[in-house]
N, C-alpha and C positions, 0 to 999 in steps of 0.2 A: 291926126295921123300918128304922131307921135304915143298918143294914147293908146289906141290899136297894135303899134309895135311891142309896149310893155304890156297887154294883155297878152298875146300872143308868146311871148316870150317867158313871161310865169305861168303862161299854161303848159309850155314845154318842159319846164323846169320840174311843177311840180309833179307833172305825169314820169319824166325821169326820177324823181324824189319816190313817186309811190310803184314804180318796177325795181329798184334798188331793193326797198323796204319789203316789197313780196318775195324774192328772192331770198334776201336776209332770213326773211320769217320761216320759207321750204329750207332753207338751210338747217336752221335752228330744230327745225319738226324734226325733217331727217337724223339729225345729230342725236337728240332725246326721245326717239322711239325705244321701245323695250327691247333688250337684249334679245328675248326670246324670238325676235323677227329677224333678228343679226344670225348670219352664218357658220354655227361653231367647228372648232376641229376636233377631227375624226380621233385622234391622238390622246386623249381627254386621261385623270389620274383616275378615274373606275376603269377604263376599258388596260391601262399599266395595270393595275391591281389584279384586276380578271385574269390577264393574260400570264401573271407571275403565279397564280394561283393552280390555274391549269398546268404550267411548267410543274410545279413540285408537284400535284398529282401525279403527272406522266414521268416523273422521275421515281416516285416512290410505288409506282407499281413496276417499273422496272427493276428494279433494288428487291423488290418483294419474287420478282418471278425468276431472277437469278440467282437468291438464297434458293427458292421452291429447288430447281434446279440442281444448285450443288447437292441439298440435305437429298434428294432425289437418288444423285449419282453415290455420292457415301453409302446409303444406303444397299443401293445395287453391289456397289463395291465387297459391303461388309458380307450382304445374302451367298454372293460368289465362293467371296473365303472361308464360309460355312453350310458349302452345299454339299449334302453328300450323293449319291450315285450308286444304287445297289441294282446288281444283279445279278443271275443263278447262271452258271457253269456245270457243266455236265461233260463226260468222254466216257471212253471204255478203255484207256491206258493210263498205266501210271510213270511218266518216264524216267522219276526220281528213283521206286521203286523196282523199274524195270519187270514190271506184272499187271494184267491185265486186270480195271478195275474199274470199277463203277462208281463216281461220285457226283452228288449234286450239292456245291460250294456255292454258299452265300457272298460275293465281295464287292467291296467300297471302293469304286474307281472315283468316287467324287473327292472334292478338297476339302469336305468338313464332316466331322465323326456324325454316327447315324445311331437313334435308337428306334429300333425293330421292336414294333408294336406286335407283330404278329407275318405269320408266313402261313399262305393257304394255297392248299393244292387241287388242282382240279385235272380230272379225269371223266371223260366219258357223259358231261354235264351236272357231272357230283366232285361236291366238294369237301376238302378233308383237311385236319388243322393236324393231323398224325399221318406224320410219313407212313408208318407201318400200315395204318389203313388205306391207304391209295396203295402201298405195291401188294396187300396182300387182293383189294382190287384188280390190279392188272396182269399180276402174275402168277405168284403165289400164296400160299398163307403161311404166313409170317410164323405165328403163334408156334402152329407145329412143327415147322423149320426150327425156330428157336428151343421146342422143348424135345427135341431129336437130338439136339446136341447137348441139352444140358444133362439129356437120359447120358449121352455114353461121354461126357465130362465124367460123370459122377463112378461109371466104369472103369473109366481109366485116369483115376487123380494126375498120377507122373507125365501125363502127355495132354499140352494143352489145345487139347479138341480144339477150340475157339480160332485158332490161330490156323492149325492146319485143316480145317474144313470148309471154313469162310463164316466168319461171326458178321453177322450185321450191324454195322455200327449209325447211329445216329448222332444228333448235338438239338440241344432244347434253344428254340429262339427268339422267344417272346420275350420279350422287356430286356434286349441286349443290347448294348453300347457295344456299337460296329465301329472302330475310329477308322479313319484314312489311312486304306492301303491293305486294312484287313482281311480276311478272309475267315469264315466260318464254314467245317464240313458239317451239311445239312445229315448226310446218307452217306455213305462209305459200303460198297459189298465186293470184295475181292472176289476171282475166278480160281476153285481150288477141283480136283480132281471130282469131290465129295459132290460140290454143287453147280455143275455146270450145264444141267436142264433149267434148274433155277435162275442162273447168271443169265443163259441167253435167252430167256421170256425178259428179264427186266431191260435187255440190253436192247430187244427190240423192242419194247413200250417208252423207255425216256424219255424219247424226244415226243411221245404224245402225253407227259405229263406237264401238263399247266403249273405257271407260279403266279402267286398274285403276292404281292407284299406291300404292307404299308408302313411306313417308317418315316420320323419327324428330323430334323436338324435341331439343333441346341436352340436355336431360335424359336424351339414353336413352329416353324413352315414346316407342312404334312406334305408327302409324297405318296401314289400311290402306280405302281410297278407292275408291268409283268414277268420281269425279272430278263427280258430282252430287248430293253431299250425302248420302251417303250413307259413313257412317266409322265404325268401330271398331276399338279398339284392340286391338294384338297382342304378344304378346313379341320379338319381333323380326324383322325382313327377309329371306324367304331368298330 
């Protein structure tokens, strides 16, 4: 009997000695399994790297779009203080001179000097680079107007015909430095006793003579005009 109790008693024993030792051993697996089956954190020093990486990208194209930006508005700034603004003036008074007069004045209301490539005129779907050929178009002719009075200039040296008859006056406009605030008379024809069939065909044709003008800014930027407000910019003058 007693024999049966110490069998019984190391068969408890070692059966507790080897659930200890199974445990121990799932222990120890668990503890030396590879990393790679362990749970890592999200936090890790590539995804710190990445993330610092993307920062100064999205920093330095901000820096780049804020310079684009400035040099942008400088830009804009400098084009403004160097724009010029041309266009043709025309009446039938003069009220400086207090006499009835016919002029068609080139002026620069922009804020930066203008050179005047060229000034064209149109009439009637034709086009003309000489005043005197567009009004002898819509009016009269010029030529002999002009050589009427040079016949009785030559008549009467001491009395200057020009003056008291109506001379036609012009100004040449190609390749002129227009600065800010200038004004150039294109055409000039005064109302004198002598010419005044003359005067009132041009005075009712004016307003149906076209301007077209194209003229740059010191910068190089081309304009091109109908001399009433009317402008957009072009690449250059042909």
């Amino acid at each position: 009997m007693d024999n049966q109790q110490q069998d019984a008693s190391c068969s408890t024993v070692k059966s507790e000695l080897d659930t200890n030792v199974e445990e121990q051993t799932k222990t120890t697996q668990q503890n030396t399994q590879p990393a790679s089956n362990q749970r890592k954190a999200w936090f890790t020093n590539e995804r710190l790297n990445l993330f610092l990486a993307l920062c100064a990208i999205i920093i330095s194209a901000a820096s780049f779009y804020a310079t684009y930006l400035q040099a942008n508005a400088a830009e804009r700034q400098v084009k403004a203080a160097t724009w010029p603004w041309l266009e043709v003036m025309t009446g039938n008074f003069n009220e400086e001179k207090n006499l009835s007069e016919i002029p068609f004045v080139l002026s620069n209301s922009g804020s930066g000097p203008a050179i005047v490539k060229y000034v064209k005129y149109h009439y009637n779907d034709q086009s003309y680079l000489d005043i005197y050929k567009v009004i002898s178009a819509c009016c009269f002719d010029t030529q002999a107007y002009e050589t009427q009075l040079q016949t009785l200039q030559d008549d009467s040296p001491d009395i200057n015909i020009f003056e008291a008859f109506g001379w036609i006056m012009t100004s040449a406009s190609d390749n002129r430095l227009l600065a800010s605030g200038s004004k150039l008379k294109l055409f000039g024809f005064k109302q004198t006793g002598f010419n005044e069939t003359q005067w009132d065909k041009v005075n009712k044709q004016r307003n149906n003579i076209k301007t077209e003008i194209c003229y740059c800014s010191l910068l190089e930027q081309c304009y091109l005009s109908d001399g009433r407000g009317d402008v957009r910019e072009i690449q250059q003058c042909e």
